[in-house]
TIVEXKOL-560165 format. One record per residue (C-alpha): x, y, z. Coordinates in steps of 0.05 Angstrom, whole numbers. Layout:
N
((X; Y; Z)),
...
This chain:
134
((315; -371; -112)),
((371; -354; -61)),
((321; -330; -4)),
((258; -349; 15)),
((208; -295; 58)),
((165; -324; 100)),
((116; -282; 142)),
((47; -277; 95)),
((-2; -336; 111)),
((-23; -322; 34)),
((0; -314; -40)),
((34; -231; -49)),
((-3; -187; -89)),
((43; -134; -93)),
((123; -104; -84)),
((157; -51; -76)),
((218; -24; -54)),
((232; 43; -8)),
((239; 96; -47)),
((317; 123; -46)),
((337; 53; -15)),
((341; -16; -31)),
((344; -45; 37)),
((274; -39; 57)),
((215; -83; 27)),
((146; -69; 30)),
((96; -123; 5)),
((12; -135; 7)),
((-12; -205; 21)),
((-84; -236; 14)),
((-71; -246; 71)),
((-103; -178; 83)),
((-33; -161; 117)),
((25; -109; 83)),
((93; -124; 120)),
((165; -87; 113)),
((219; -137; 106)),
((291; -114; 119)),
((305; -144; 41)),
((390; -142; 59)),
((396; -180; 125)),
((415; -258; 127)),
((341; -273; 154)),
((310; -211; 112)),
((266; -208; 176)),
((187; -172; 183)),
((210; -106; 206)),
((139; -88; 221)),
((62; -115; 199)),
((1; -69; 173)),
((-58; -86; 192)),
((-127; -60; 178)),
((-162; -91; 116)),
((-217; -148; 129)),
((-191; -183; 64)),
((-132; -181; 10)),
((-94; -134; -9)),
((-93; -120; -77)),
((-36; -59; -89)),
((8; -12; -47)),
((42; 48; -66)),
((88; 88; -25)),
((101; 161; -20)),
((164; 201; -42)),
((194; 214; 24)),
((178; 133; 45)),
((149; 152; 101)),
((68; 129; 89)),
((43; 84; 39)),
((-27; 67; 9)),
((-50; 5; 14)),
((-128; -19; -33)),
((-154; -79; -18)),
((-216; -121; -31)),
((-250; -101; 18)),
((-266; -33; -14)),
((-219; 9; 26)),
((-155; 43; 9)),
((-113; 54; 70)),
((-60; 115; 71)),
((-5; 79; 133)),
((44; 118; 177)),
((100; 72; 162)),
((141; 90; 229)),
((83; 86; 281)),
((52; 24; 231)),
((-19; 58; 243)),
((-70; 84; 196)),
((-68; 153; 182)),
((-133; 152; 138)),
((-179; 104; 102)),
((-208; 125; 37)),
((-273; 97; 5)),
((-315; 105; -59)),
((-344; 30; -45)),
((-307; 7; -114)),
((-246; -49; -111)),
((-178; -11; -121)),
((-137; -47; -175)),
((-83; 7; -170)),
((-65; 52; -128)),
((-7; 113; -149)),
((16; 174; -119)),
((24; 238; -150)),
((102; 238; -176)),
((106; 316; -143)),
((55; 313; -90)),
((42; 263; -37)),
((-25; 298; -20)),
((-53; 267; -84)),
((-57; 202; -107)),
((-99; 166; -172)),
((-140; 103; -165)),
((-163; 50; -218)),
((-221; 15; -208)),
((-274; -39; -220)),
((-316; 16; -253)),
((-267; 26; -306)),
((-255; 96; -280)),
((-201; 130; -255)),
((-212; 168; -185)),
((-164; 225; -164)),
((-162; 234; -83)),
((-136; 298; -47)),
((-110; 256; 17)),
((-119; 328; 64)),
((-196; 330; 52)),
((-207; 257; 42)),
((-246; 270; -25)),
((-246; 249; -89)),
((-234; 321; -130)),
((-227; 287; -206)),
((-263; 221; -241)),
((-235; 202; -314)),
């Protein structure tokens, strides 16, 4: 280990880098927190902190463009983030726990969720709804 991040009070769930760039870090705490790290810096400071779940968060996922992410965590709620404003754009809820959270590889206005129902839920993030269960 070369570099050490410190920022999350609690273990990290998940990673991921920006898409198109591999300067920018986003990561999901249990904390209940998701944080951007500039990943190339000497300090590889927080850049900015999400927050908006009441417990951990399990999985993040971020668009094409890098410019939201989604964010599930234990507390029931998937969270779709304006990364530049660091607000919530939309929260998303079928009261089951998120495992994993993708979007659509051609359309950001659709993303897939696994969860604790052993079901898969497809979301249409402009109506808020889920439009597909497998």
């Amino acid at each position: 280990c070369t570099k050490k991040l410190t920022g999350h009070t609690k273990g990290v769930q998940a990673l991921e880098f920006f898409p198109g760039t591999g300067h920018l870090l986003l990561s999901a705490s249990m904390d209940g927190k998701c944080k951007v790290w500039d990943a190339v810096s000497s300090d590889m400071r927080v850049q900015r902190t999400y927050v908006g779940h009441s417990e951990a968060v399990r999985a993040i996922h971020m668009t094409s463009t890098g410019e939201q992410f989604l964010s599930s965590g234990f507390d029931r709620y998937m969270r779709l983030w304006d990364v530049e404003t660091g607000q919530a754009a939309a929260t998303f809820s079928n009261r089951k726990m998120g495992y994993s959270v993708k979007f659509h590889p051609r359309d950001d206005n659709i993303f897939i969720a696994a969860c604790n129902d052993n079901k898969l839920y497809q979301w249409d993030v402009r109506s808020g709804t889920v439009v597909q269960e497998y």
